[in-house]
C-alpha positions in Angstrom: 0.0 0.0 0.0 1.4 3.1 -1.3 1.4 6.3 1.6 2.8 8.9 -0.4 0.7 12.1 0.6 -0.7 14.3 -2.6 0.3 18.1 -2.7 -2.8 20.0 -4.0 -3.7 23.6 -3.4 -6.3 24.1 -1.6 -9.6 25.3 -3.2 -9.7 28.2 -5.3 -12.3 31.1 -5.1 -13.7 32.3 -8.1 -12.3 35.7 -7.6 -8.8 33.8 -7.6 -9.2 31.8 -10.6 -10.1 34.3 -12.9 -7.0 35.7 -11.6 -4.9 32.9 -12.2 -6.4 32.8 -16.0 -5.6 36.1 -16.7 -2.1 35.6 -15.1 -1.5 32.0 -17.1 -1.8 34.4 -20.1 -0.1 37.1 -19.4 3.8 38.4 -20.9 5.5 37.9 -17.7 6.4 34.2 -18.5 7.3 33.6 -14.8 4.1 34.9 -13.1 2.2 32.6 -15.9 4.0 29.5 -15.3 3.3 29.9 -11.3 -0.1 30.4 -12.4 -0.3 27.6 -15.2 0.8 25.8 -12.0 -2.0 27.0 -9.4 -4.5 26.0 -12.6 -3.2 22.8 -13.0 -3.1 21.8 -9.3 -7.1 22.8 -9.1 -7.7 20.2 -11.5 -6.2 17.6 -9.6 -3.5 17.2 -11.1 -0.6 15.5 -9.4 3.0 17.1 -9.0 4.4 14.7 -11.2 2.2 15.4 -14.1 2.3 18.8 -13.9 6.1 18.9 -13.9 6.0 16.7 -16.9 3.4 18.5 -18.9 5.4 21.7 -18.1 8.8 20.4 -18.3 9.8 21.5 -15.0 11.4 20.3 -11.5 8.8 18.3 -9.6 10.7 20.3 -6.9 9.5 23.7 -8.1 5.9 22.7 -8.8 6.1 21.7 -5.0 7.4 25.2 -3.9 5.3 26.8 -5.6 1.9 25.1 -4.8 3.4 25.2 -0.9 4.1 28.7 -1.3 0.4 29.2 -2.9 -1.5 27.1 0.0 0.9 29.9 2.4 0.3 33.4 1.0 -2.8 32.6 -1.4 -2.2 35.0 -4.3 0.8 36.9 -2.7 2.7 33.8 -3.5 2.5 35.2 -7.1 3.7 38.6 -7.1 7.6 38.7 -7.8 9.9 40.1 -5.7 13.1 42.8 -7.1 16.4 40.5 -7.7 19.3 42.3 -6.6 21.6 40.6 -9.2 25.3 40.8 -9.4 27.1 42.9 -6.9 29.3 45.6 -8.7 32.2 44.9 -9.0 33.9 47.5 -11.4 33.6 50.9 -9.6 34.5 54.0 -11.2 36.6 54.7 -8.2 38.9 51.7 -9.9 38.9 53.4 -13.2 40.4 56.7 -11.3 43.2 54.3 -10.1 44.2 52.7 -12.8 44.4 56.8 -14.7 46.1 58.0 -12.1 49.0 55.0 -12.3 48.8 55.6 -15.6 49.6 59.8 -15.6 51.8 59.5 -12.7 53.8 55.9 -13.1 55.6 54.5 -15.6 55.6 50.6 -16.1 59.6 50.5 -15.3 58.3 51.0 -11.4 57.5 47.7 -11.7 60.1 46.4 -12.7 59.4 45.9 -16.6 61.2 47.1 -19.2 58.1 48.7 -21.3 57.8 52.1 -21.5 53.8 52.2 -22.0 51.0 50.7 -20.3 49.2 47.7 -21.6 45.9 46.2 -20.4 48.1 43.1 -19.5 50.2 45.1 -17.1 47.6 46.7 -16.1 45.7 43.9 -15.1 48.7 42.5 -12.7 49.0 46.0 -11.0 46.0 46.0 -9.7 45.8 42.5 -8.6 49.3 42.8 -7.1 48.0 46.4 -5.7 44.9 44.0 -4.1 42.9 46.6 -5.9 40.8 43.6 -7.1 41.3 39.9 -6.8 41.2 39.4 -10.1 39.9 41.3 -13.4 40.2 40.8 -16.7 41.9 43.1 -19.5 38.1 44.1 -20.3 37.2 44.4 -17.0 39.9 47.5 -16.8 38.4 49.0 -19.9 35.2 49.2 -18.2 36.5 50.6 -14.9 38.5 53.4 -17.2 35.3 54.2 -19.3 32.8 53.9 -16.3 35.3 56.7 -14.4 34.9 58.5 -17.6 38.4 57.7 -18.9 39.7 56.4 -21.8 42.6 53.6 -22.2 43.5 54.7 -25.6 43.9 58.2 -24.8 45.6 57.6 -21.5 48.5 55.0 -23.4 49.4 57.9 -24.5 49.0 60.9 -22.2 52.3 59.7 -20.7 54.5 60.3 -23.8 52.6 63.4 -25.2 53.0 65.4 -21.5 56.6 64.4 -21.7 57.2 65.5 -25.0 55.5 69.2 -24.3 57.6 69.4 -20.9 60.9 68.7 -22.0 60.0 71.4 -24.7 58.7 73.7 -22.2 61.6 73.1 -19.8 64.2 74.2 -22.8 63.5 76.6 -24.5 66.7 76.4 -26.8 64.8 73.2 -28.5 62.0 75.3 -30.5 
């Protein structure tokens, strides 16, 4: 004799259910599967069957008619994701300009004369700026601080060039 105990929702006003139908229909394909769900489970259909029809985690069909028989239609209404935490501040894009105007790569020991997003990639992970970021990653922080890598390779060179003309005079 099998003891296994059915998960159902528990009865549905009619107030609900036209609810749910309007829901199962609607462009939020999240909200509409939880409420293809609800429908499903008024009809007395199993867990299992309704995973299958849906092709879904028996798992989540159970959560979500649990969470149903819990909060009634609250269970429904999505809540804000807070997604990835930031990791690429513009404050990071103001360090790596600032190595870059004030620094030369020979401070670290290499023999290069101009930054490159390689080098400047093991700075900042040598610095402990970051634990680790990727050439793109630097781009990003550079353009999120409103800087730009391509203009900054260069800044170095071309404020050189203008001071050791400015410092003699005898070279113009």
């Amino acid at each position: 004799m099998n003891d296994v105990m059915a998960l159902y929702i528990e009865s549905l006003s009619p107030e609900e259910r036209e609810h749910l139908q309007k829901l199962a229909n609607s462009s939020d394909l999240i909200q509409a599967r939880w409420a293809r769900i609800i429908l499903l489970s008024d009809r007395g259909i199993g867990v299992p069957k309704i995973a299958d029809t849906m092709g879904i985690s028996s798992a989540t069909v159970r959560s979500r008619i649990k969470a149903f028989n819990a909060q009634r239609m609250d269970a429904l209404e999505r809540g804000s994701s807070p997604g990835r935490p930031e990791t690429i501040s513009p404050s990071l894009g103001d360090k790596f300009a600032a190595l870059m105007r004030e620094r030369e790569p020979r401070d670290f020991g290499w023999a290069d004369t101009g930054w490159t997003l390689d080098m400047l990639v093991k700075v900042a992970t040598l610095e402990g700026w970051v634990e680790s970021i990727s050439r793109e990653g630097v781009r990003l922080a550079l353009r999120k601080s409103k800087h730009s890598y391509r203009k900054l390779k260069h800044w170095r060179k071309k404020n050189k060039v203008q001071s050791t003309v400015a410092d003699h005079p005898e070279i113009t």
